[in-house]
C-alpha positions as CSV (number, residue, x, y, z in Angstrom):
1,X,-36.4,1.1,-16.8
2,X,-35.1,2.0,-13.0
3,X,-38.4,0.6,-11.5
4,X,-37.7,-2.9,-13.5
5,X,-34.1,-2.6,-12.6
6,X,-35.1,-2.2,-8.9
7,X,-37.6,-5.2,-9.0
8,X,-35.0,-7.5,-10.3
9,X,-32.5,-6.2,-7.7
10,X,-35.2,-6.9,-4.8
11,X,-35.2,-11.0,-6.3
12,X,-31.3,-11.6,-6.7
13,X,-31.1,-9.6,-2.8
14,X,-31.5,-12.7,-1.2
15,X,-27.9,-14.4,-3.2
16,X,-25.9,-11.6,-2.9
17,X,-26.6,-11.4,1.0
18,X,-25.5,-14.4,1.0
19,X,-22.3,-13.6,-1.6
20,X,-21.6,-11.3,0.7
21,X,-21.6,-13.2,4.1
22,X,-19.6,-15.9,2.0
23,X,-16.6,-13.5,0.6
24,X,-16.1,-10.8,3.4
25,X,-17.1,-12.6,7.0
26,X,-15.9,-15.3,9.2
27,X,-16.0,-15.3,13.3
28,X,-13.4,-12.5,13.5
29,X,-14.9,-10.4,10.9
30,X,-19.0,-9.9,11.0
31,X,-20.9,-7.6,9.0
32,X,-23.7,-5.4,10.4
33,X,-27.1,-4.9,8.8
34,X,-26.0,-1.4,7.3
35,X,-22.5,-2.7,6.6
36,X,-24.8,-5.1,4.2
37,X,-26.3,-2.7,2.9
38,X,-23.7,-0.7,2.1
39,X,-21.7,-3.7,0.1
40,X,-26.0,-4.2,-1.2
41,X,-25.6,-0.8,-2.9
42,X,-22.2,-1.8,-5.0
43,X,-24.3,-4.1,-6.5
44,X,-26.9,-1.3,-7.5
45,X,-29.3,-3.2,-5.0
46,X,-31.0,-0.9,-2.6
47,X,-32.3,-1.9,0.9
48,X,-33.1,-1.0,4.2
49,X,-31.3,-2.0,7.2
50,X,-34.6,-3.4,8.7
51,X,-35.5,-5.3,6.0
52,X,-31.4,-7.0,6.2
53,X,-33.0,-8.8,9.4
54,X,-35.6,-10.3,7.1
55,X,-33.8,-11.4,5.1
56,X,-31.3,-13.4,7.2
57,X,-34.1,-14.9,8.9
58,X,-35.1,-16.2,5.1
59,X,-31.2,-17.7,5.0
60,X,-31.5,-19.3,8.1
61,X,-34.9,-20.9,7.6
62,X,-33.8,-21.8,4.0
63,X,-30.2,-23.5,6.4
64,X,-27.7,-21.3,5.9
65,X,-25.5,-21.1,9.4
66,X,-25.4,-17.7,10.0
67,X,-25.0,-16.4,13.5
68,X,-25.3,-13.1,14.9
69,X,-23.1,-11.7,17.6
70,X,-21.7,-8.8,19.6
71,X,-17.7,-9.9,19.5
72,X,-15.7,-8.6,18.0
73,X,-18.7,-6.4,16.8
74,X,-22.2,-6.4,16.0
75,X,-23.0,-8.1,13.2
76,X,-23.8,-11.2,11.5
77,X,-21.0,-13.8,9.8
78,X,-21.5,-17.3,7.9
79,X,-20.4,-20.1,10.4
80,X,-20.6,-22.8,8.3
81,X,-19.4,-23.4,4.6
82,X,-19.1,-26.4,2.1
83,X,-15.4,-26.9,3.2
84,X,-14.3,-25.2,6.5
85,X,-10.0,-23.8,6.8
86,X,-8.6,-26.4,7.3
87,X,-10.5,-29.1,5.1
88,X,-9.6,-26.6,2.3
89,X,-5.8,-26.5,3.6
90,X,-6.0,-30.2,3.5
91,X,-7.7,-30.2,-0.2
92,X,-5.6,-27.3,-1.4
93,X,-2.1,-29.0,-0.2
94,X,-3.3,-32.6,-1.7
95,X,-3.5,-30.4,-5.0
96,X,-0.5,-28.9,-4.9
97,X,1.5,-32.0,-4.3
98,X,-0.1,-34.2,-6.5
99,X,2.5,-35.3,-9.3
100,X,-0.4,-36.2,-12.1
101,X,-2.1,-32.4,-11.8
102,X,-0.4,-29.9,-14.1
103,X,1.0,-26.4,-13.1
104,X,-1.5,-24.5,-14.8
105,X,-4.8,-27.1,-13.6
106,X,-3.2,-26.9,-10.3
107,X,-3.9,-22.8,-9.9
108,X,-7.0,-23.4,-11.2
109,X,-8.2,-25.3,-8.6
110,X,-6.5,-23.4,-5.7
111,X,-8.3,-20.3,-6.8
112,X,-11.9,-22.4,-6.9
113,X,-11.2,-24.1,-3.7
114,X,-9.8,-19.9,-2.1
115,X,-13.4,-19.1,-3.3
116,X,-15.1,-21.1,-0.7
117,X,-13.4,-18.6,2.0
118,X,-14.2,-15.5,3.3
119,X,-11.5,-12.8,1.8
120,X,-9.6,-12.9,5.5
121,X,-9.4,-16.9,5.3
122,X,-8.4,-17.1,1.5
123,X,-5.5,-14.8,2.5
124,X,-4.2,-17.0,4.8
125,X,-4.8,-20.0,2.6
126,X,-3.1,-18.5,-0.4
127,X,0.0,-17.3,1.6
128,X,0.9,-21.3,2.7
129,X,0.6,-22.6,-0.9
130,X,3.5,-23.6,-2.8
131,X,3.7,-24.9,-5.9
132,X,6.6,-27.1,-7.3
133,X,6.4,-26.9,-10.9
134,X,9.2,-29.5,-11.8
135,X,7.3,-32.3,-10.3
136,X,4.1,-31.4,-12.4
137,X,3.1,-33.2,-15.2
138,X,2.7,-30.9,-18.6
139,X,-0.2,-33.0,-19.8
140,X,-2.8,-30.4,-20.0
141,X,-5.6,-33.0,-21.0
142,X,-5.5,-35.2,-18.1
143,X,-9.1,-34.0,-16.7
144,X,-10.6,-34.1,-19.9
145,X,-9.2,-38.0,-20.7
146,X,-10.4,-39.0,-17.1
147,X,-13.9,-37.6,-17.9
148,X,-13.7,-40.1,-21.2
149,X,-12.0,-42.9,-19.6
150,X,-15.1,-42.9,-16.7
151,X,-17.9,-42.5,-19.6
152,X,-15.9,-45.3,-21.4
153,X,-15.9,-47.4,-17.8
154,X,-19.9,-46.3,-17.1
155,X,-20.6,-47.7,-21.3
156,X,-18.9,-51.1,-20.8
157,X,-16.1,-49.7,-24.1
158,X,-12.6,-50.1,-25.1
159,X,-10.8,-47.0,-25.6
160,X,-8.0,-46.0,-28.0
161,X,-5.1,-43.6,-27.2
162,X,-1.6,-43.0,-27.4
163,X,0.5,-43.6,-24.6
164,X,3.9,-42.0,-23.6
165,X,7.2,-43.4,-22.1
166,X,10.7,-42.2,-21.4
167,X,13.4,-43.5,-23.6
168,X,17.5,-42.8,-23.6
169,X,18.8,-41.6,-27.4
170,X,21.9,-41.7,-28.4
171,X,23.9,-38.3,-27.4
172,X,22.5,-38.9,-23.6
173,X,18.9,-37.2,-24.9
174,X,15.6,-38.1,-22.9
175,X,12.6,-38.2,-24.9
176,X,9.3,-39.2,-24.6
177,X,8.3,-42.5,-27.2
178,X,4.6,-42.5,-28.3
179,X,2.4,-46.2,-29.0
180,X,-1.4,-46.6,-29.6
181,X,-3.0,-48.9,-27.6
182,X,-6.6,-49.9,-27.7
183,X,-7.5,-51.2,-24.0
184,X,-10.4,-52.2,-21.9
185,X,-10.9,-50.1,-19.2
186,X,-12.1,-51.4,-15.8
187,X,-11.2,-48.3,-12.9
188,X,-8.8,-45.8,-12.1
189,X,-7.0,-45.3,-8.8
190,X,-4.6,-42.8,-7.3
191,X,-1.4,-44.2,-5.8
192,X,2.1,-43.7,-5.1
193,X,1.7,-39.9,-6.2
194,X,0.3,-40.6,-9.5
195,X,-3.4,-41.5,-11.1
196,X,-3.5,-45.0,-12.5
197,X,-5.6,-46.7,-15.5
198,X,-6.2,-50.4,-14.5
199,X,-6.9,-52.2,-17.7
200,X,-6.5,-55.2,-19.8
201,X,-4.2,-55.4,-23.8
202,X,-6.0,-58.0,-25.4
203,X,-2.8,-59.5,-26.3
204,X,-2.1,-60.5,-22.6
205,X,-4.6,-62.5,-20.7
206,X,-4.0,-60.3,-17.7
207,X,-4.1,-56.9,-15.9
208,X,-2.2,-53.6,-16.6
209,X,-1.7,-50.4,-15.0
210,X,-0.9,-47.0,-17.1
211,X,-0.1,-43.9,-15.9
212,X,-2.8,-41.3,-16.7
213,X,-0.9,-38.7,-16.9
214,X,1.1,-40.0,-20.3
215,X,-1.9,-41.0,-21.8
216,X,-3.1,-38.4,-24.7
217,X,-5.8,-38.2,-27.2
218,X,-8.6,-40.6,-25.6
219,X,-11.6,-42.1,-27.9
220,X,-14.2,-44.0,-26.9
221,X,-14.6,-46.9,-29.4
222,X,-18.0,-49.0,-30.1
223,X,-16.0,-52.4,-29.6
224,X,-17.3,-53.8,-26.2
225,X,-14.7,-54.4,-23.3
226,X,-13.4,-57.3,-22.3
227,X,-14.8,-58.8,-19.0
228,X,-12.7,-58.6,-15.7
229,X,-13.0,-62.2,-15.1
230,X,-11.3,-63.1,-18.2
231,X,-8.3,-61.4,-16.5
232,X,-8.5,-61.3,-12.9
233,X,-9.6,-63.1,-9.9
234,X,-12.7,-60.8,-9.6
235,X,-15.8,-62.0,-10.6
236,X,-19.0,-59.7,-10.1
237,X,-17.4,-56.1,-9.2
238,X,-13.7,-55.7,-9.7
239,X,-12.4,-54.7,-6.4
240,X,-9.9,-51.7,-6.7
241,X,-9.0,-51.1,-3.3
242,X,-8.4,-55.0,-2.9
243,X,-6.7,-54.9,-6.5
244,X,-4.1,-52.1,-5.5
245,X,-3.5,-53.5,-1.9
246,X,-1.6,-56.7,-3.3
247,X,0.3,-54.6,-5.6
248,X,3.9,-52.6,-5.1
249,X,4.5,-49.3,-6.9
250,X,1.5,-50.3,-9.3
251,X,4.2,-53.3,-10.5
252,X,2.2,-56.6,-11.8
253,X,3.5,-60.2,-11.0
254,X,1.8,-63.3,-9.5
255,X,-0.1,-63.4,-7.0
256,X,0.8,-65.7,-4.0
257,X,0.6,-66.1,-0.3
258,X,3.7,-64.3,0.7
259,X,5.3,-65.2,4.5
260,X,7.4,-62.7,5.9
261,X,9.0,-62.5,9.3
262,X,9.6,-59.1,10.2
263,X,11.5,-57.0,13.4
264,X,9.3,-55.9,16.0
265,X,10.6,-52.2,15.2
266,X,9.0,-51.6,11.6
267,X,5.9,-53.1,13.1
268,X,4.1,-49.2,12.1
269,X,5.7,-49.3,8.4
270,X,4.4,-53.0,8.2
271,X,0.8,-51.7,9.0
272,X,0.8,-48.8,7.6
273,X,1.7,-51.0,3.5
274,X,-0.7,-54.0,4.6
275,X,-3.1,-52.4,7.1
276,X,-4.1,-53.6,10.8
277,X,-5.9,-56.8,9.5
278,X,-3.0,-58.8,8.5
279,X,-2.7,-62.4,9.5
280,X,-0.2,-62.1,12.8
281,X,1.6,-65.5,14.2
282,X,4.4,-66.7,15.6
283,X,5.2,-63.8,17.7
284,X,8.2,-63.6,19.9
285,X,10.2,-60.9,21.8
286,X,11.9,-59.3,18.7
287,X,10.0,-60.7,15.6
288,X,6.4,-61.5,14.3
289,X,5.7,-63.4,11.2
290,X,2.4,-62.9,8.8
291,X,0.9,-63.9,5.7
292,X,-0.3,-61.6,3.2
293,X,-1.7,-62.3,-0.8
294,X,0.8,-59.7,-2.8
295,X,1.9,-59.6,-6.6
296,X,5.6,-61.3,-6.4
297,X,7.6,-58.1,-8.2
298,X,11.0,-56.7,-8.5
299,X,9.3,-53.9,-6.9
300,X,7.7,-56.0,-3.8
301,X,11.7,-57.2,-3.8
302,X,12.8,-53.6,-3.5
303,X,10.6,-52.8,-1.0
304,X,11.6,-56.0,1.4
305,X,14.9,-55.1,1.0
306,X,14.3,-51.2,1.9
307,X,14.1,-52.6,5.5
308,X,17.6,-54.5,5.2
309,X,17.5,-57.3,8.1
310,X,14.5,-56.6,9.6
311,X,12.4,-58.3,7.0
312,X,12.8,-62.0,6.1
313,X,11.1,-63.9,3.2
314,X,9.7,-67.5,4.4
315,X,7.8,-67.8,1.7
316,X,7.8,-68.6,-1.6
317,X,11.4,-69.8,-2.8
318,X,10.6,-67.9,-5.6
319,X,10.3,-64.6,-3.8
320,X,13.6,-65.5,-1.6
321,X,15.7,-66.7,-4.2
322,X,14.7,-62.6,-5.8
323,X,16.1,-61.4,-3.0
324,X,19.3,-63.8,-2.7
325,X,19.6,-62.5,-6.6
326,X,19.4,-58.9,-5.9
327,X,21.8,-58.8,-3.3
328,X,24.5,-61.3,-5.2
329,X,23.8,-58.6,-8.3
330,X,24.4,-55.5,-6.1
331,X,27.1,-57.3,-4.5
332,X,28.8,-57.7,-7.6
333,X,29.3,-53.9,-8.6
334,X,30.8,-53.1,-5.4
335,X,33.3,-55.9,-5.4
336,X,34.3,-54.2,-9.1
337,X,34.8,-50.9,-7.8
């Protein structure tokens, strides 16, 4: 029974080398070849310190990074992983801000993502996380709906669920108000903080966007989805990253060219919403103007008017008089008080 134990240990060696090189070293913190063999034997594995050299040289050839050196010590340490410090700092912190990823989900993945570190690293990593649990959402089957809604995209199929919305009772109570909707879904995208389902109601001849993270109790149906170019402009492959470009805050509307002459000064914040490939003209010492294709929205009105008199709406009337609207309406309540 020993002799068959031993044989199996000599054919996992190889992985928990490796295991170990992963967990307990980095540049500051090698391992020698008895030090391995050492951590080897907590594992009931027996080996040999010369036959740790081997081994490595196996790792290497297989394309594992793993260098040997003298500094701080002589040993060997794993220079490359899957995701290096701060690519796991980056992932981590996107995971801990993210409104649409629960409390509990949010852990979860912080401790897989810690696990790609050596021990020294994931101390360091865990130490800088903080996690605001009031800005989490407490729908626990987000992941698992995502997984259906992207079988349910893959299948060319409608799904059916039950989606959630804030509502105002009587005695100042906020609740949440619950519909079923059957909808064809065409792609999902992550924006403004939260994951969105871009879909069409087959009541509407158009395009809607639903939060994920207040949808509950997905099922794939057998009815067939209705095609994009029924409701969109797209034809051939519905374009997400074109499709959420146009749009404010995920807020439908009509699409038209929109004209805007804007202050030198938010010339960054312009970019940054439209990118570095918009349409420039007219350009003088303290304004440029440029043309864009965006969904005409009381939220595209509340974003123009974010940047006060530094943006002005050429065009369409429709999208001026909004504004002219807006401002008479806010005007209003301050003239009352």
């Amino acid at each position: 029974m020993a002799e068959k134990q031993a044989r199996r240990g000599q054919k996992v060696k190889l992985l928990y080398i490796i295991k170990i090189l992963t967990e307990l070293t980095d540049e500051e913190h090698p391992l020698s070849a008895t030090e391995i063999c050492e951590k080897l034997a907590s594992y009931d594995i027996t080996a040999e310190r010369k036959a740790i050299y081997d081994d490595i040289e196996c790792l290497i050839a297989f394309g594992y990074d793993i260098i040997q050196t003298r500094v701080p010590k002589n040993g060997y340490f794993l220079a490359s992983r899957d995701f290096e410090l701060p690519e796991v700092f980056l992932l981590a912190d996107a995971v801990r801000t993210a409104k649409f990823i629960s409390e509990k989900k949010t852990r979860e993945l912080t401790l897989k993502l810690d696990r790609m570190l050596s021990k020294y690293q994931s101390k360091r990593n865990i130490q800088g996380i903080y996690i605001d649990s009031s800005n989490k959402t407490r729908n626990e089957e987000l992941f698992y709906n995502i997984d259906r809604i992207n079988t349910a995209i893959e299948q060319g199929k409608k799904i059916k669920f039950t989606y959630s919305k804030k509502v105002l009772k009587e005695g100042r109570q906020i609740v949440y108000e619950s519909k079923t909707r059957i909808v064809s879904p065409y792609a999902m995208t992550w924006q403004f903080d939260y994951y969105y389902l871009i879909g069409n109601y087959d009541k509407y001849d158009n395009l809607m966007n639903l939060r994920i993270d207040r949808i509950h109790s997905v099922e794939i149906t057998d009815e067939p989805v209705r095609h994009f170019s029924e409701v969109s402009a797209y034809r051939d492959t519905f374009d997400v990253a074109d499709y959420t470009k146009k749009l404010f805050g995920m807020f439908g509307g009509n699409m038209q060219e929109v004209k805007l002459r804007c202050s030198n000064s938010i010339l960054e914040q312009v970019t940054d919403r439209f990118g570095d490939s918009i349409f420039i003209t007219n350009v003088t010492d303290a304004t440029f103007d440029f043309t864009v294709k965006a969904a005409v929205s009381d939220a595209l009105v509340t974003w123009i008017m974010n940047y006060e008199d530094k943006i002005e709406v050429i065009t369409p009337i429709e999208l001026r008089n909004k504004i002219v609207n807006r401002a008479e309406q806010i005007l209003e309540i301050y003239k009352k008080s």
